[in-house]
N, C-alpha and C positions, 0 to 999 in steps of 0.2 A: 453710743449710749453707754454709760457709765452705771454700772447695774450693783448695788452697794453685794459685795460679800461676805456671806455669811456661813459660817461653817456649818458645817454638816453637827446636826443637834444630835447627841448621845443619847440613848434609848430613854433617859432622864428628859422627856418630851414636855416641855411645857405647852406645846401647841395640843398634846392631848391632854396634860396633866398629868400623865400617871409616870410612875418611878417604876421599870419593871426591874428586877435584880437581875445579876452577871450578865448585864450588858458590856459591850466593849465599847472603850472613850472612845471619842473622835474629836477633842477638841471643848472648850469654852461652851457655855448657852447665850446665843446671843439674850441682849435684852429686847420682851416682847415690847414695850413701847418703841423704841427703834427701829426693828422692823416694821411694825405697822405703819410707823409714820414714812419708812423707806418706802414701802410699797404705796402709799396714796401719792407718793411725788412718782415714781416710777408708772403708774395706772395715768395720773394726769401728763405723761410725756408718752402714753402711748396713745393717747386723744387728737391727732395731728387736725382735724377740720372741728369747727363746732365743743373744742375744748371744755368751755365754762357750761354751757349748757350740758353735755351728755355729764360733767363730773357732777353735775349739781344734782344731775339726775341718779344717780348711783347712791350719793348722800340720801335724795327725797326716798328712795327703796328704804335702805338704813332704818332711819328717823323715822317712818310713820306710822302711827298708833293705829295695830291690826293690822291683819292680810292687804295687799296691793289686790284690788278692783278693776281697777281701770287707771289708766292715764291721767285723767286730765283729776283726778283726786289728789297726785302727788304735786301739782302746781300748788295747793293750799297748803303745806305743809312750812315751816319758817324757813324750811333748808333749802329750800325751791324758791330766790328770788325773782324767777322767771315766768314768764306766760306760758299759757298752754299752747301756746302758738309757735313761740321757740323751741318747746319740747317735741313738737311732731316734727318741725325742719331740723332739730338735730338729729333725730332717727331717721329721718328720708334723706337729709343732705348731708351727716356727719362722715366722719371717718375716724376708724379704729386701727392701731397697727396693730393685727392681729400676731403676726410673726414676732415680735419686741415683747407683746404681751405675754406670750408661750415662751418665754426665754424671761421672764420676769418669775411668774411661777415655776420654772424647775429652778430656781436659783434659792428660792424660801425653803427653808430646813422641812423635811419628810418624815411622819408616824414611819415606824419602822416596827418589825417585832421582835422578841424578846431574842432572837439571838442574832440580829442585826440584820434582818434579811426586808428589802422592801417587796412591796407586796402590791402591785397594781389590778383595779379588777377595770374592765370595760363592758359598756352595756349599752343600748339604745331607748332612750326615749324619745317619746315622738309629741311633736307642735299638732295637734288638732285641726284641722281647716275643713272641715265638711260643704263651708256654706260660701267659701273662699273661691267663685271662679276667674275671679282675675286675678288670681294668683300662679303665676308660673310656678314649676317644680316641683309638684306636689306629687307625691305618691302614697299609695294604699297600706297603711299602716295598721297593724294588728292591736286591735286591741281587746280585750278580755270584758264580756259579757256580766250579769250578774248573775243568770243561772250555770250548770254545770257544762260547759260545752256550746256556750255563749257566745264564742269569739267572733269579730266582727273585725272589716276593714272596712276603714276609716281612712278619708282623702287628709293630706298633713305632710308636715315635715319632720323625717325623724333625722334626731342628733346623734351619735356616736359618742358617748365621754369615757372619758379616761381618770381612772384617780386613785389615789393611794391610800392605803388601809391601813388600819390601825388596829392593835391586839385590843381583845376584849370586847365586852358588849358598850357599841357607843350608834349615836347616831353624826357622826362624824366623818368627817373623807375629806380627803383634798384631792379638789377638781384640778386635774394637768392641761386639759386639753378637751373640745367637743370641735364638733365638725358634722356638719349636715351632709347626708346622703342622697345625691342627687338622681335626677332619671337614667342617666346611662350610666351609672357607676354600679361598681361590681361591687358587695360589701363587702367580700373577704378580701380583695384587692384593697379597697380603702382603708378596713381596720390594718391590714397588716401593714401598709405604708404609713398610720396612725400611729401605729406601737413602734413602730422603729425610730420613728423622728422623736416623740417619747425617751424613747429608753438612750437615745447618740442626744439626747439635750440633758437627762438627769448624769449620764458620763462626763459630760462636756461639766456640768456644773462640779463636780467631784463626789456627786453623790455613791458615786459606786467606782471602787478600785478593783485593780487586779488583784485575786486573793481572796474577797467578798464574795459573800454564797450569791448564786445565783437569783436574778429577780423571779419574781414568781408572779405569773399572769394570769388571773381566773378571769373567766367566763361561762355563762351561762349553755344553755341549750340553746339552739338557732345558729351557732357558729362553726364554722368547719375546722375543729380544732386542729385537726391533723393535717389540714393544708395551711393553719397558720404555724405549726410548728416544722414544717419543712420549710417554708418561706423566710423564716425569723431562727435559724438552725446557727447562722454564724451571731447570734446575738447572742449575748450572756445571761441567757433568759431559761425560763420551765415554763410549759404552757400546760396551763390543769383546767379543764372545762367538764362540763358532765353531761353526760350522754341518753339520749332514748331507751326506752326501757324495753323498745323492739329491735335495736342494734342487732350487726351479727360480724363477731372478729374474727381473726384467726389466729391458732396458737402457733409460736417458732415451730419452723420446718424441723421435723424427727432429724436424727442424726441418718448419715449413709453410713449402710453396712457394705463391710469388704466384698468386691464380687459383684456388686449390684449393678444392674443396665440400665439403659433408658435412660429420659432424661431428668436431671435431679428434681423434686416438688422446688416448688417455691415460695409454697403455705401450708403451715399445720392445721391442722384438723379446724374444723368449727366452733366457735365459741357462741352461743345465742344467750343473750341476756334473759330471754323471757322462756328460756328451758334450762332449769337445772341439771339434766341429765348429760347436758354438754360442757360442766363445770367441774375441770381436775381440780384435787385439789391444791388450796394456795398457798402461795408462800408465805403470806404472814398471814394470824390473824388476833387483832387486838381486839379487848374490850377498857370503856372508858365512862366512866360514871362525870353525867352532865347532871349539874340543876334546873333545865329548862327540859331538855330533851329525854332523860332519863339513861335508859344504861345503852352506850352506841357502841354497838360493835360492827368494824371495818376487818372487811379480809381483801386481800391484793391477789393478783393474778401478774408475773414480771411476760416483758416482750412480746405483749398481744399489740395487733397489729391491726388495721383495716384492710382488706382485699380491692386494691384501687382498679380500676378499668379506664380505657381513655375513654370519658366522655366528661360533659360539661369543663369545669375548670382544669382537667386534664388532658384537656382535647389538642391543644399546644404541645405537650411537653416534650423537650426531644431526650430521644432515648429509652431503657426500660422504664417502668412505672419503678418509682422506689417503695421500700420496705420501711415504714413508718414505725417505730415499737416503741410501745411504751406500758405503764404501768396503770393497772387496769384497779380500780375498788370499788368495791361494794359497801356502800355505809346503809347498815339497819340502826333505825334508832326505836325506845320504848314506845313513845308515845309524842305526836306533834299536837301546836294547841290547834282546838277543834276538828282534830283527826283522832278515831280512837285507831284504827289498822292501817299507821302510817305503811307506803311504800318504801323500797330499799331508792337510794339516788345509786347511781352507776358515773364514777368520773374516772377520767382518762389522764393520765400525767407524761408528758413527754419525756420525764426522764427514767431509766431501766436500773437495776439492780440494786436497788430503793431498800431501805430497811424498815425495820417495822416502828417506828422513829419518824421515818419520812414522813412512811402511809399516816400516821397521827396528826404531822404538820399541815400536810396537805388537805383532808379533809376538814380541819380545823379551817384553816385561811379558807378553803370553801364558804365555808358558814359566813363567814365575814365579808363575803361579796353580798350577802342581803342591805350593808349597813348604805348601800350606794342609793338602794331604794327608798329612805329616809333622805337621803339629800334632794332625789326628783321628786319628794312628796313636797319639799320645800320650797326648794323651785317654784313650782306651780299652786302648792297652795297658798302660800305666806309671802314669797317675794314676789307672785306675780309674773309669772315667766311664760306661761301662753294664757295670757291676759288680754295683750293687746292685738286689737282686730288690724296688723300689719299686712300691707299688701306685698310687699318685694321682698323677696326672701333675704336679698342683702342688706333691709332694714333688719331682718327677725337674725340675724346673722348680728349684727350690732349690739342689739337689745339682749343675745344669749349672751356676749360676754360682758359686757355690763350686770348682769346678772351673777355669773361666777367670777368677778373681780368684788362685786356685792358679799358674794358667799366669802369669799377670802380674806375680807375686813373681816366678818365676821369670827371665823375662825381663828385669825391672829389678835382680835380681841376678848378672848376667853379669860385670860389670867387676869383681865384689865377691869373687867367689867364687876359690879355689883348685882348682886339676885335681887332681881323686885319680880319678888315672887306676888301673886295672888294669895287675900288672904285663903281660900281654901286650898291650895295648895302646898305640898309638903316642903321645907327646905332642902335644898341638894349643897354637896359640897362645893367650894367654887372649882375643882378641877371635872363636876359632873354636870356643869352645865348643861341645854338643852341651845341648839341654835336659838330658838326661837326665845328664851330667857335671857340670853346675848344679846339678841336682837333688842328688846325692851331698854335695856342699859346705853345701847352706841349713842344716843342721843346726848347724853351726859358726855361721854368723852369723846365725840365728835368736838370741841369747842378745844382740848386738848392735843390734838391732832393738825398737821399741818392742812391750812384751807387752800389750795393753790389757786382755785377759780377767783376771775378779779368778778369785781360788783359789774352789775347790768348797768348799763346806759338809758338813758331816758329816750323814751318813742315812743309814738302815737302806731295804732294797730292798721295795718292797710283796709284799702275799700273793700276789699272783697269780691264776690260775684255781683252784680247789680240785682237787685231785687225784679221778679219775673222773670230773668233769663232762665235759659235751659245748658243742658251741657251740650256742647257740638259734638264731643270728642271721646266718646264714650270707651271706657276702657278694653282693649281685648282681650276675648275669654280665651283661656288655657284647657287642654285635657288632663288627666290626671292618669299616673300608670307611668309606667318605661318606656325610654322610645328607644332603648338596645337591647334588644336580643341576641342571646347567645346560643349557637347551635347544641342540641343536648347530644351528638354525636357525631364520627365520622360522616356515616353514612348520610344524617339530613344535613351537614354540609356541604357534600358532593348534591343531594338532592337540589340544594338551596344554589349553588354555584353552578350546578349544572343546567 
């Protein structure tokens, strides 16, 4: 596969637009029509079965006027020379090189921020299937109520994505990578095998040198930060994720005094997140006047650690349990909207003797892992992405990345496109575009752009089922849940084996 090369874009980003100052060169900007048109011939040679149909079908998302509904809405569209008939057997019968296309996108230039640092956040959203029982692979997916304490599981498929971030307030990201999470998969084993293939393909492409600050990995709560950052320790990576507000760490082991017996601690004292009285104080503490948030003040706590024990994901490991440390803050902010007594957030940074510099950077790109949740709004509201009532998960596996090969025209058409704005709505710059005002324009420069799919051939629709028949062969139902369990200790191992 001959995959066109494009240098690594200088913080002068036109994939976001904006010009941040004292960034460091790295080279030319490529031209945005060149790559976009590189990447639709690259998207169309990672089509191997069903080609013309699934490209057409990426287009019909593109091109149609308002949110995607359904399926068989995008057959009417002019960009969609095809039936609704071809469009189910390209998603039941197509094929995507999923592997080609993941080495397509880490080779497209990367948002970076202002002091040249990439920034990737990962997060899980989940396919919805509640009514879905012939559907294999489904598991119980968390989802968030409308009252206080609402939360509810929901049978579905959840994805895993990966994407890189971009300074400033934007509703932008570029998707690297998603991947479903199946019933006996472990999800810290998956993400971490996710991020690494990740971070060894944006190397492999030259996004990142020797010399280059480290990449910086956010995530949210629900991850086990600190076994992803022992996992991913030989990567040239920081792992910053943010923590419960009922944690409990421990501070570096006291120094030994001369003379002393016994055997040495191997944990300092208690740290509880949700008792003040167990918080020395810190090594830094900054305050930082926001326009949104009001005045946030972050203070750091350096080489707090977790207290690990062999059980669940540690139940393997051979040898001592290791000493995990990292840098611990506390960000208070004024005020959040519709919060008047916002809570403090608590994140964890796998890297130690941090300056008060850091602590600023780090919770900043925090902030900037929300902007992922504007692209899953997208997804699913606008493009249509758990839309269709797919039965095999290696169909809904298809139709996700056609969806972020979707989102990616998008994005590389930003500088391209014209505002046809609404009249009641306000003008924006063209480097502030909204996806979805992007969206409205591709129609126009789709006709620009290389078309690769050949025309449809002439055919008559097959007979169908005979009228009055019934099905013989009714589909078989699935249960929904894991079917691996993990022992949560020695001992119900030995119980379980013995």
């Amino acid at each position: 596969m001959k995959i066109k090369a494009v240098a690594v874009a200088t913080i002068l980003d036109y994939l976001g637009g904006l010009v941040l100052p004292g960034a460091p060169s790295r080279g030319p900007v490529a031209d945005p029509a060149a790559v976009l048109a590189g990447f639709r011939r690259d998207v169309y040679q990672c089509l191997i079965r069903r080609a013309d149909v699934l490209f057409e079908l990426t287009d019909a998302v593109l091109c149609k006027d308002g949110p995607v509904h359904n399926l068989a809405d995008l057959t009417l569209t002019p960009e969609r020379r095809r039936g609704h008939g071809a469009l189910y057997d390209g998603l039941n019968s197509g094929r995507v090189d999923i592997a080609r296309l993941r080495v397509v996108l880490s080779g497209l230039p990367l948002p970076r921020m202002p002091d040249g640092r990439i920034v990737l956040a990962v997060d899980v959203s989940n396919w919805l299937r509640p009514d879905a029982s012939t559907s294999p692979d489904r598991l119980f997916c968390h989802t968030y109520g409308r009252g206080k304490g609402q939360a509810q599981m929901i049978p579905g498929w959840p994805y895993s994505f990966v994407a890189a971030l971009e300074s400033g307030r934007t509703s932008w990201t570029q998707v690297l990578d998603a991947q479903r999470l199946g019933p006996a998969d472990d999800a810290t084993a998956v993400t971490a095998a996710q991020l690494r293939e990740v971070v060894n393909r944006l190397i492999a492409a030259g996004h990142w040198h020797p010399g280059d600050p480290r990449i910086l990995i956010v995530t949210d709560t629900g991850y086990d930060i600190t076994r992803l950052a022992f996992v991913l320790a030989d990567l040239p990576v920081q792992l910053l994720g943010r923590l419960r507000a009922d944690r409990v760490l421990r501070l570096p082991k006291p120094p030994r005094h001369p003379g002393a017996t016994g055997r040495p601690p191997k944990h300092g004292p208690e740290f509880r997140l949700d008792t003040p009285d167990t918080w020395p104080a810190p090594q830094h503490h900054t305050t930082t006047a926001t326009s949104r948030y009001g005045t946030a003040e972050a203070a750091s706590w350096d080489r707090l650690h977790p207290r690990l024990t062999r059980r669940t994901c540690w139940i393997d490991h051979a040898g001592d349990l290791p000493v995990i440390e990292g840098t611990l803050i506390r960000l208070q902010v004024e005020h959040l909207p519709g919060e008047r007594d916002p809570k403090p957030v608590w994140l964890w940074c796998s890297a130690v003797g941090a300056s008060a510099a850091d602590v600023d950077r780090w919770w900043q790109s925090f902030l900037r892992r929300f902007d992922l949740e504007h692209t899953f709004r997208l997804f699913k509201q606008t493009l249509g992405w758990t839309r269709p009532k797919i039965r095999t998960p290696q169909a809904a596996d298809r139709w996700t990345w056609l969806i972020i090969a979707a989102y990616t025209q998008l994005r590389l058409a930003r500088p391209l496109v014209a505002d046809l704005r609404r009249p009641w709505e306000k003008p924006a710059a063209p480097d502030r575009l909204t996806p979805a005002r992007v969206r409205r324009g591709f129609r126009n420069l789709r006709p620009k752009t290389p078309l690769p799919a050949s025309a449809p051939k002439p055919a008559r629709p097959g007979p169908g089922r005979p009228p009055g028949s019934r099905n013989r062969r009714p589909a078989p139902r699935h249960d929904v849940g894991k079917t691996a369990k993990r022992d949560p200790s020695i001992t119900a191992r030995k119980q379980h084996t013995g």
